[in-house]
N, C-alpha and C positions, 0 to 999 in steps of 0.2 A: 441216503438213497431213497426213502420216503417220498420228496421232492421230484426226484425225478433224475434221471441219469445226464440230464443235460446238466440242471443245475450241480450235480456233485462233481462235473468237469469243471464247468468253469471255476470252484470254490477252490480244486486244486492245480487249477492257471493262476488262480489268483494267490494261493501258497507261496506255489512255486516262484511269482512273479514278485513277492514280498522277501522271499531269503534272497533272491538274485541282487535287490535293487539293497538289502542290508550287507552281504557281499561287499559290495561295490562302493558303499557309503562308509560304512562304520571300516572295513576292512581295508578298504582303501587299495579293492584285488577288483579293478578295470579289465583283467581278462576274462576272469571266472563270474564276473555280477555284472550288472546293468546299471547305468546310468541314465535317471527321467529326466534328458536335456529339450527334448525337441520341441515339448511346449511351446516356447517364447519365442524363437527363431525368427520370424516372420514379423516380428515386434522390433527388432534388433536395424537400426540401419545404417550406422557406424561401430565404426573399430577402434575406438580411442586409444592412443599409446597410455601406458598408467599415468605420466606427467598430466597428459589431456584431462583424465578423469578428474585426475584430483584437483587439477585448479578448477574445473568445472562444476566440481563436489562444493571449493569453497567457496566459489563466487555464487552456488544456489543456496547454500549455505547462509551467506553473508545476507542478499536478498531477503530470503527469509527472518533474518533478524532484523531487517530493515522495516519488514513489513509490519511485527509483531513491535517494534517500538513505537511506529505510528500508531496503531491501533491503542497501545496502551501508555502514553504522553498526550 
C-alpha cells in the first residue's frame, strides 16, 4: 500500500489474472480459468485440416535440410 493504492490494485488483477490463466493451463478447467489465445489471431490466415499441416510441416522441414546440405557440402 506504500506505493499507492492504484498500484496495489492492479498487483492483485494481476494475481488474480495468474491463478485464472493456471486454472485454465495446468488444470485444464476452460470454465472457471482463462485462456491467453487472442494474441496471434490476427497473424493466423488459414485453417489447415491437420493432413495440410503436416505435409506442410514436412515439405518445410525437407527444405530446410535441403538448405543446410548446401550450405555444408
Amino acid at each position: 500500500m506504500i506505493s499507492g493504492w492504484k498500484n496495489a490494485r492492479q498487483l492483485a488483477f494481476m494475481a488474480n489474472a495468474f491463478k485464472a490463466i493456471r486454472i485454465a493451463t495446468e488444470n485444464g478447467d476452460i470454465d472457471h480459468g482463462v485462456l491467453p489465445v487472442g494474441q496471434v489471431t490476427g497473424l493466423l490466415h488459414d485453417e489447415p485440416t491437420v493432413a495440410e499441416l503436416m505435409e506442410k510441416m514436412v515439405a518445410q522441414a525437407k527444405q530446410q535440410q535441403e538448405k543446410l546440405n548446401d550450405q555444408f557440402s
